[in-house]
C-alpha positions in Angstrom: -8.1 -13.4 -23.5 -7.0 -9.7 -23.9 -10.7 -8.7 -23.3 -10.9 -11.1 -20.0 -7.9 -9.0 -18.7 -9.2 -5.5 -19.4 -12.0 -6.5 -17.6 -10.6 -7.7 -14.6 -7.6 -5.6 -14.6 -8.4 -2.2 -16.3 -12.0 -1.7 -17.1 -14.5 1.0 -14.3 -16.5 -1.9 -12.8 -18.9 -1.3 -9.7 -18.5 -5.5 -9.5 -17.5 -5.9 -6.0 -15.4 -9.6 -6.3 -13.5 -7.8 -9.3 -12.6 -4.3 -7.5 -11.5 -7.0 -4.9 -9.2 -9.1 -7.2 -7.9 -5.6 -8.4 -6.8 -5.1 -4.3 -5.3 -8.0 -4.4 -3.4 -7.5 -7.3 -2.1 -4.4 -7.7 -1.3 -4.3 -3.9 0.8 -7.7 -4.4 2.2 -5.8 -7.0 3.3 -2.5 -5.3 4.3 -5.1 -2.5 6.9 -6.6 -4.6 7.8 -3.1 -6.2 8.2 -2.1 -2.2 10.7 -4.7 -1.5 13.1 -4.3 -4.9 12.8 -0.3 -3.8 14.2 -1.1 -0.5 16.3 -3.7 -1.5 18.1 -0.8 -4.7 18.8 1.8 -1.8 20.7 -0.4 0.9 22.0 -2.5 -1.2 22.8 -0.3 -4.7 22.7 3.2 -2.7 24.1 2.4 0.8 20.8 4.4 1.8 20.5 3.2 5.9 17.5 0.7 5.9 15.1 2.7 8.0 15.5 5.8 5.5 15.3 3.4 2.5 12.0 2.2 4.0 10.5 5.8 4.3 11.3 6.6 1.1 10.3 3.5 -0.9 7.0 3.7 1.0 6.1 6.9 -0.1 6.5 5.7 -3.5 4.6 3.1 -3.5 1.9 4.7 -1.9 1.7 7.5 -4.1 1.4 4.2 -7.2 -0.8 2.8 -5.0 -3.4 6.3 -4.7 -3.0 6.3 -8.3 -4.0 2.9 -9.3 -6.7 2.9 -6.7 -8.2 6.0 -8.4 -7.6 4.9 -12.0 -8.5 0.8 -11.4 -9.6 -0.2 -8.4 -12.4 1.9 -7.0 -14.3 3.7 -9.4 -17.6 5.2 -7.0 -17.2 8.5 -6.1 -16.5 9.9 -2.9 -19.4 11.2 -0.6 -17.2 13.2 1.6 -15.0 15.0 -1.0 -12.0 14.6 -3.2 -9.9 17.0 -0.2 -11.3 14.9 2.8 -10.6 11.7 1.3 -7.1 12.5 0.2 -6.5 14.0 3.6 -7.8 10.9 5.3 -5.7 8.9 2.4 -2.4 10.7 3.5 -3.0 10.2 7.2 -3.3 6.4 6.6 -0.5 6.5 4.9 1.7 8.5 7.7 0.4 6.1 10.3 1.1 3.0 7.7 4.9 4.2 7.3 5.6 4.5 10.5 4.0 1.2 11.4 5.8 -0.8 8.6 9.2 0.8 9.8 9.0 0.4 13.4 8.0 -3.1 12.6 10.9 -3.5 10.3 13.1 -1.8 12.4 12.2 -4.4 15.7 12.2 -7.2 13.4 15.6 -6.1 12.4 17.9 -4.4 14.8 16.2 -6.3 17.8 15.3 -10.0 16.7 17.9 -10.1 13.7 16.0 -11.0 11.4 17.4 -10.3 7.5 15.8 -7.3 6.9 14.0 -8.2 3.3 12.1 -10.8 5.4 11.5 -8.3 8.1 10.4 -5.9 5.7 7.7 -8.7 4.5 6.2 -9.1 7.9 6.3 -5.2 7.7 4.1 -5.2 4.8 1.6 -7.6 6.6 1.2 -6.1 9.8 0.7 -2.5 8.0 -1.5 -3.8 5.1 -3.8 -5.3 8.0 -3.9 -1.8 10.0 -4.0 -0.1 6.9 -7.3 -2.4 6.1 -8.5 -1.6 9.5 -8.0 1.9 9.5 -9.8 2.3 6.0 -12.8 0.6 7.0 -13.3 2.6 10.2 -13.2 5.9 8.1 -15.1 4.4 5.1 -18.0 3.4 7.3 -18.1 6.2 9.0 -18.1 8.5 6.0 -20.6 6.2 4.0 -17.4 5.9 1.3 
């Protein structure tokens, strides 16, 4: 069983359904680290929500580059290690500012509880985020 997880968790695989199941995984998991993030600074920190957003987001994207570098995709990069982090961090800009004005609408305009807007967040930006990557990934042959 051990061995079974290092393999689909841990392991360098080129095995595209398991670097897949390692997407879905750890991003679930930053997900849910997102959400107790934001959840500490308004709630623990009296940080406003927007700010706490900002900041929990770029935590969890910096965990995110590093588990996608050490677990989830382990080809190397055709168009360099600076070009792909560049491309990585304006993703990233365009991501946060996505999942906050979508947080912020869902939250200051429709009223909705902002844990539960911060969840829609997450889907509308992991699904640009998606978008995004692919366009630059096939592009650059990644």
């Amino acid at each position: 069983m051990i061995n079974l997880v290092k393999r689909l968790l841990f392991n360098k695989t080129d095995d595209s359904k398991i670097t897949l199941l390692r997407y879905v995984f750890y991003g679930g998991l930053v997900s849910v680290i997102n959400i107790i993030l934001l959840y500490v600074f308004v709630e623990f920190l009296k940080i406003d929500y927007t700010i706490s957003n900002i900041i929990s987001m770029i935590i969890c994207i910096t965990i995110t580059y590093i588990l996608s570098k050490l677990f989830i995709f382990s080809r190397k990069v055709s168009i360099g290690r600076k070009k792909e982090f560049l491309s990585y961090v304006i993703i990233s800009i365009i991501s946060i500012g996505i999942d906050t004005l979508v947080l912020y609408i869902c939250t200051s305009l429709l009223s909705i509880y902002y844990l539960l807007s911060k969840i829609i967040a997450i889907i509308v930006s992991t699904g640009v985020n998606f978008i995004l990557k692919r366009m630059i990934y096939e592009k650059y042959k990644i």
